[in-house]
C-alpha positions in Angstrom: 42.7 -42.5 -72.8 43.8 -46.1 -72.1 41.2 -46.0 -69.2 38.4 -45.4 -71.3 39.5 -48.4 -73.5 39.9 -50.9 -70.9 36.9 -53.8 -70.9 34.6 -53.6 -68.1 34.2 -57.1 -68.1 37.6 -58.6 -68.6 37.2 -60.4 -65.3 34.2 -62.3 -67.2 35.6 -65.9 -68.2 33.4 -68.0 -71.3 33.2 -71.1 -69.0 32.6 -69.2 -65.7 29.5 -67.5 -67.1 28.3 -70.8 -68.6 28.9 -72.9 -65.4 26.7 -70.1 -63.2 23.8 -69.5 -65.9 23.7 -73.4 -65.6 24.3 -73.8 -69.6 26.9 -75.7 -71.8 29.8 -73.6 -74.1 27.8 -75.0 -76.6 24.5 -73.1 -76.2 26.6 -70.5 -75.2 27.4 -70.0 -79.3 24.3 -70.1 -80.3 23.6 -67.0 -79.3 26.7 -65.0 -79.1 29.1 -65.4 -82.0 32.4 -65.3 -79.3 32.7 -63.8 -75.8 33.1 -60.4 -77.5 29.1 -60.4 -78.4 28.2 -61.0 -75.4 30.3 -58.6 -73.9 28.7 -55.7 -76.3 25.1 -57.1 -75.5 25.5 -56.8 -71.9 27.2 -53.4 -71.7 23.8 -52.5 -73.8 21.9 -54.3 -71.1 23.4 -52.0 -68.7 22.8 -49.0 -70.8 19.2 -49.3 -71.4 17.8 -46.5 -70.6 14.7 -48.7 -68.7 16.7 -50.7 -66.6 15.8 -48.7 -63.3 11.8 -48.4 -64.5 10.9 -50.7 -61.4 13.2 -48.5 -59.0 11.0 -45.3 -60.2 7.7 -47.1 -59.5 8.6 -47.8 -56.3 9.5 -43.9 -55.7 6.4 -43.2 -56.9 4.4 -45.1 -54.6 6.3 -43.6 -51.9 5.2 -40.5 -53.0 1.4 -41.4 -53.4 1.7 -43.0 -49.9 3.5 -39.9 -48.4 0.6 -37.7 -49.8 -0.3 -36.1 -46.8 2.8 -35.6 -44.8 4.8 -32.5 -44.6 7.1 -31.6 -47.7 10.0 -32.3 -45.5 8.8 -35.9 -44.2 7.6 -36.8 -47.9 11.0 -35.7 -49.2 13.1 -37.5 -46.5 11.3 -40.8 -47.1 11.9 -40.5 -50.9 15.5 -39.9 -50.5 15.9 -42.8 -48.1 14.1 -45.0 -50.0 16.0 -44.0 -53.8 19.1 -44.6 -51.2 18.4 -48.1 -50.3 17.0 -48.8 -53.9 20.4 -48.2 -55.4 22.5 -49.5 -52.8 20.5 -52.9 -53.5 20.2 -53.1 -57.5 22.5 -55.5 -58.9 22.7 -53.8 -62.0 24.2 -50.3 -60.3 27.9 -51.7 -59.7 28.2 -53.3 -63.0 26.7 -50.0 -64.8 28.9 -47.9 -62.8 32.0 -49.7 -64.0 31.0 -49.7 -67.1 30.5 -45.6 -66.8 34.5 -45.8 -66.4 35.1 -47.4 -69.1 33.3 -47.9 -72.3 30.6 -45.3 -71.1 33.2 -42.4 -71.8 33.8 -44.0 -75.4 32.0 -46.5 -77.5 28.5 -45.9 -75.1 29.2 -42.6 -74.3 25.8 -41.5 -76.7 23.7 -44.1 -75.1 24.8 -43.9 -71.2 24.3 -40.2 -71.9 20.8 -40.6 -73.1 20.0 -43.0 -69.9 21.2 -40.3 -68.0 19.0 -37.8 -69.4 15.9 -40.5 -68.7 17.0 -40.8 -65.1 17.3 -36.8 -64.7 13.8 -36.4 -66.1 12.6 -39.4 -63.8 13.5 -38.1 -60.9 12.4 -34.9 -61.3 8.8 -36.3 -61.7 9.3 -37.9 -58.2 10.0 -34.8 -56.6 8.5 -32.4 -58.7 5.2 -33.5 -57.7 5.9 -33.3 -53.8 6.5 -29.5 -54.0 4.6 -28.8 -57.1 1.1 -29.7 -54.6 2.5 -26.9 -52.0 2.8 -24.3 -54.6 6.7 -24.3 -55.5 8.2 -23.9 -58.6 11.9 -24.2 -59.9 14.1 -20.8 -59.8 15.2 -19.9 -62.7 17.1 -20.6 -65.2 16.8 -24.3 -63.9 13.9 -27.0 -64.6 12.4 -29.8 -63.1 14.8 -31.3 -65.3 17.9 -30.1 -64.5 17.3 -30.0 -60.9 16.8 -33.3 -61.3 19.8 -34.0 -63.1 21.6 -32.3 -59.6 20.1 -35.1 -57.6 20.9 -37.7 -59.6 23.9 -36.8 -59.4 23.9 -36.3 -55.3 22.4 -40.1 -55.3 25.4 -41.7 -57.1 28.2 -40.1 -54.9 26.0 -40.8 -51.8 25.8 -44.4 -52.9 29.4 -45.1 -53.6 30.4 -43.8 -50.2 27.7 -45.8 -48.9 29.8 -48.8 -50.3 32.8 -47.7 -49.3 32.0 -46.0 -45.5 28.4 -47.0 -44.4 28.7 -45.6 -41.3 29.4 -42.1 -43.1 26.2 -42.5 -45.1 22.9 -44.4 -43.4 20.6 -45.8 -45.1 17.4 -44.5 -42.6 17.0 -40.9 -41.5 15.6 -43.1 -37.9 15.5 -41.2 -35.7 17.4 -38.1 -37.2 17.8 -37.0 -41.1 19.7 -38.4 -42.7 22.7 -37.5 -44.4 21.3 -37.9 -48.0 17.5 -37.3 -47.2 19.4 -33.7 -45.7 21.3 -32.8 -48.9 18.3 -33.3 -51.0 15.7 -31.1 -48.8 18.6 -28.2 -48.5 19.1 -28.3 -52.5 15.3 -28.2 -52.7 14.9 -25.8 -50.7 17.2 -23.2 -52.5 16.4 -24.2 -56.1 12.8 -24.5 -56.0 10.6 -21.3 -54.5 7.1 -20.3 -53.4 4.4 -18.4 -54.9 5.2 -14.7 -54.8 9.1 -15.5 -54.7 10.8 -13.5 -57.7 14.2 -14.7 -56.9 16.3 -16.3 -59.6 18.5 -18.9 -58.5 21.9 -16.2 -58.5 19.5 -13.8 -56.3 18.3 -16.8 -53.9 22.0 -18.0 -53.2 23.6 -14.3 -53.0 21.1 -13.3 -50.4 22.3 -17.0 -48.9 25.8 -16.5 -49.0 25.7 -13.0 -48.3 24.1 -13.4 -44.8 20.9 -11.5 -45.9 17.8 -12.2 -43.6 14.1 -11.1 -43.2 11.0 -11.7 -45.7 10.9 -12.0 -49.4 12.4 -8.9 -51.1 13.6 -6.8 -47.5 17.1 -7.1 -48.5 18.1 -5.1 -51.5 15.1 -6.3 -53.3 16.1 -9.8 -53.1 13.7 -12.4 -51.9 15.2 -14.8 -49.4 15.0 -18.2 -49.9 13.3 -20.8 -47.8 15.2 -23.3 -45.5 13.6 -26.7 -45.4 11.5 -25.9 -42.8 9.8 -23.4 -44.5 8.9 -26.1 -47.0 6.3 -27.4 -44.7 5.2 -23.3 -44.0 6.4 -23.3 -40.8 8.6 -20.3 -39.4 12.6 -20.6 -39.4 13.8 -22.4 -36.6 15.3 -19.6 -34.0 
């Protein structure tokens, strides 16, 4: 598609890029052969799959420092803090055009890759929040791939966020918010407790289906836990 051809960085002019690194045309060709170079060095800039290693430390601080709340609280500040994270990297816009464009064709192995490092990434920063009350992922899925879904929540959060901040804030002061909401509900549903035999099918059936009451009172089907039964307290009346 003509789409996935188009140069991410055609707005990008030799002389403009000189004049704001502070640097002459002419040490501008010693290191880049023509504007072409530098174009491919900086889309694998944006690629790298370590680009957001110092966002991730910073999630797993919060974590450490939100040791001893509730599962709910700890997962609400993560989510608000990945929120703001992205919202604030300088790197996220131009990596995001660049998924447009020559992510879906000459970078599509590497941005791929990146992604699978991000999915894995985050799923060590929640994993560990519900792992040390005793949950588990339903199967089929894995830490992994339930990571994957958040990633996934983050970036459409964050571009509407761009586009409609009032739609999507930034702090869940003084209620939840938005994002820290979606994040606890799909943890909630794809991660159980000990003694919960549900797969994920059985855990969303007995969901959609209306069914209520303990683990395995409905057809055999244990019914999964609503957010506030993360912290092991009772379903809101």
């Amino acid at each position: 598609m003509e789409s996935n051809l188009r140069n991410p960085f055609a707005a990008l002019r030799l002389r403009g890029i000189c004049e704001r690194a502070g640097y002459s045309t002419g040490a501008f060709y010693l290191h880049w052969a023509d504007i072409g170079d530098y174009y491919n060095d900086l889309a694998q800039l944006l690629a790298a799959d370590d680009c957001f290693d110092d966002d991730f430390a910073v999630l797993t601080e919060t974590v450490q420092m939100s040791a001893e709340a509730s599962a709910l609280t700890a997962i609400a500040r993560v989510a608000d803090c990945d929120l703001r994270l992205l919202v604030d990297n300088p790197l996220y816009d131009a990596m995001e055009l660049l998924n447009v464009t020559w992510g879906r064709s000459r970078f599509r192995a590497q941005m791929a890759h990146g992604y699978q490092k991000f999915d894995h990434d985050t799923a060590q920063v929640y994993g560990p929040i519900l792992a040390k009350r005793g949950r588990e992922p339903r199967p089929p899925l894995d830490w992994d791939r339930i990571g994957a879904m958040l990633q996934a929540l983050l970036e459409g959060f964050t571009l509407r966020h761009k586009v409609d901040p009032a739609a999507v804030p930034l702090s869940s002061e003084p209620d939840l918010s938005p994002y820290a909401t979606a994040v606890a509900a799909v943890l909630a549903v794809v991660t159980r407790p000990s003694g919960d035999d549900a797969s994920l099918d059985e855990a969303l059936k007995a969901l959609l289906d209306g069914l209520t009451g303990p683990p395995a009172a409905a057809d055999g089907i244990a019914t999964p836990q609503t957010p506030r039964e993360l912290d092991g307290q009772p379903p809101a009346s």
